[in-house]
N, C-alpha and C positions, 0 to 999 in steps of 0.2 A: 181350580188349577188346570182341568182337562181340558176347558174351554181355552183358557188364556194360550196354552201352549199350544193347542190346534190354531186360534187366531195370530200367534206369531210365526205358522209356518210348519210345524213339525207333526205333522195330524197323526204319525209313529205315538210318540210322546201319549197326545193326549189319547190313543183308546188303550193305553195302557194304563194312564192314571185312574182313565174310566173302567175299564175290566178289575182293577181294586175298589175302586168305590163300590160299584156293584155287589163285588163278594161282599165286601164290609156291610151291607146296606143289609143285602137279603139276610145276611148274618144275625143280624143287630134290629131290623125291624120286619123283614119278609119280603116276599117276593110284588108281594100285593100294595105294600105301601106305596102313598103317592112320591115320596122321596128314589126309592127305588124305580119304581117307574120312571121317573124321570131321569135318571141315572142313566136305564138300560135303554132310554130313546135318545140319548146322548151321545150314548156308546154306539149306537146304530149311525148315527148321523156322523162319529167320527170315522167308522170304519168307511162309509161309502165315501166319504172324500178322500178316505188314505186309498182307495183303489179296490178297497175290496167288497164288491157291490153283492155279490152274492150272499158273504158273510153278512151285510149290510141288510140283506132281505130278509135272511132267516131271525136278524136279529127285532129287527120290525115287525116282523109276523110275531115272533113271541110278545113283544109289547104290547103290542095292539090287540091281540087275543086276551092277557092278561088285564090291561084296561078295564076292557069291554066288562069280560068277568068281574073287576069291582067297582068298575064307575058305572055301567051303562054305555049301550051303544051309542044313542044319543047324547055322553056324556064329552062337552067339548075338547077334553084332554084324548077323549078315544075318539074323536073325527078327525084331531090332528095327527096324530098315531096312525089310521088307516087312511089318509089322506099321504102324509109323505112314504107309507109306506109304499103304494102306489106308483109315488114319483119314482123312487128308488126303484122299484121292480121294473119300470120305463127305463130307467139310466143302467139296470143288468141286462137288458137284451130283449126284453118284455113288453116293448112301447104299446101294441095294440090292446093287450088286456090291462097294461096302467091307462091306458085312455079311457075305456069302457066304465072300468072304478072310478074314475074322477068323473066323469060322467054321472054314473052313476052316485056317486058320495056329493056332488056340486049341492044336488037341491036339498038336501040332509043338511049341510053345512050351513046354507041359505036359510034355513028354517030353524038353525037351531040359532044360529049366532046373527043373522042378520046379514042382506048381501052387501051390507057396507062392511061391515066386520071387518080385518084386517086377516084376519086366516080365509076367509071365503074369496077375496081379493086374490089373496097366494095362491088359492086351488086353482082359481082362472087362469094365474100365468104360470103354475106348473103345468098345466095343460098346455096351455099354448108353448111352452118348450116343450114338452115332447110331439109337438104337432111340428115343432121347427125340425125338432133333430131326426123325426119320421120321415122329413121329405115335404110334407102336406104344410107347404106356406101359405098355401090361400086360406087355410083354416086358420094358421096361425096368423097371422095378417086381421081377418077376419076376426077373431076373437082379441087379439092384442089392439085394435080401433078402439073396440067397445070398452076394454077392459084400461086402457089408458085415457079415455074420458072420466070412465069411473074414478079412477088411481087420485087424478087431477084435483076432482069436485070432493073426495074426503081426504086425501093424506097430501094434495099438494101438489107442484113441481118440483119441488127441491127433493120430495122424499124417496129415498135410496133405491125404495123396491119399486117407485114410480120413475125414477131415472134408469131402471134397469128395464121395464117394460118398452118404454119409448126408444132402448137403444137396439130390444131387439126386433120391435117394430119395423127401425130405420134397417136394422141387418137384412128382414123377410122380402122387407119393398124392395131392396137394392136387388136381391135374388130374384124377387118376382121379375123385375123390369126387365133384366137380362136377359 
């Protein structure tokens, strides 16, 4: 329900119905279950859309530390977990040390899931958005080339997050040329 109601618009709504599920969850099975987990990475992802990025970090930082703690670092639920938390701590004010960690987390990701993977795809064009929204377009240009041939040759043109790399490809170039 928390999803639905954040995808028709009310992102209020859903980190509400998600701060209950959570309680319920941790309640009912613990903090450490993969349900809760995924709960309290839900709840993070709705907060930072409803605005509140900070709230958003602190609640990423707890996920992704709890993860870790029962999956493994290397465990793909905890790359994605410290992966977007990254991004998020880039969209609260943080961009050069969320670039550092994606940096640093990229070849992790690459090795764990494969660089075709569709989340190791994602860390490349979370990077290159926060390389857009840092100012640093030739990076982001630069890395959205590479990363939109890739997109192409496994998920397509049609596909959403490959339609959204090449749009903000066409946004960096129009900026570069200027």
């Amino acid at each position: 329900m928390g999803r639905w109601a954040g995808e028709a618009g009310d992102t209020h709504a859903a980190v509400d119905i998600y701060l209950r599920a959570v309680a319920r969850l941790e309640s009912a099975v613990g903090r450490f279950h993969r349900d809760t987990l995924i709960a309290r990475h839900n709840l993070a992802y709705w907060r930072g859309l409803a605005g509140q990025h900070e709230r958003a970090v602190e609640e990423f930082t707890a996920a992704a530390e709890d993860a870790e703690r029962a999956l493994g670092a290397d465990h793909p639920t905890t790359l994605t977990y410290r992966v977007n938390l990254s991004f998020w701590r880039g969209l609260a004010g943080e961009p050069a040390m969320a670039l550092a960690e994606l940096a640093e987390l990229q070849p992790r990701v690459d090795s764990v899931l494969g660089a075709d993977h569709p989340r190791a795809l994602r860390t490349r064009q979370q990077r290159a958005e926060l390389l857009e929204r840092s100012g640093d377009r030739g990076g982001a240009v630069t890395l959205l080339t590479s990363l939109l041939a890739d997109m192409i040759r496994v998920q397509g043109s049609g596909h959403p997050r490959t339609r959204e790399a090449a749009e903000a490809l066409a946004r960096c170039g129009e900026r570069e040329i200027r």
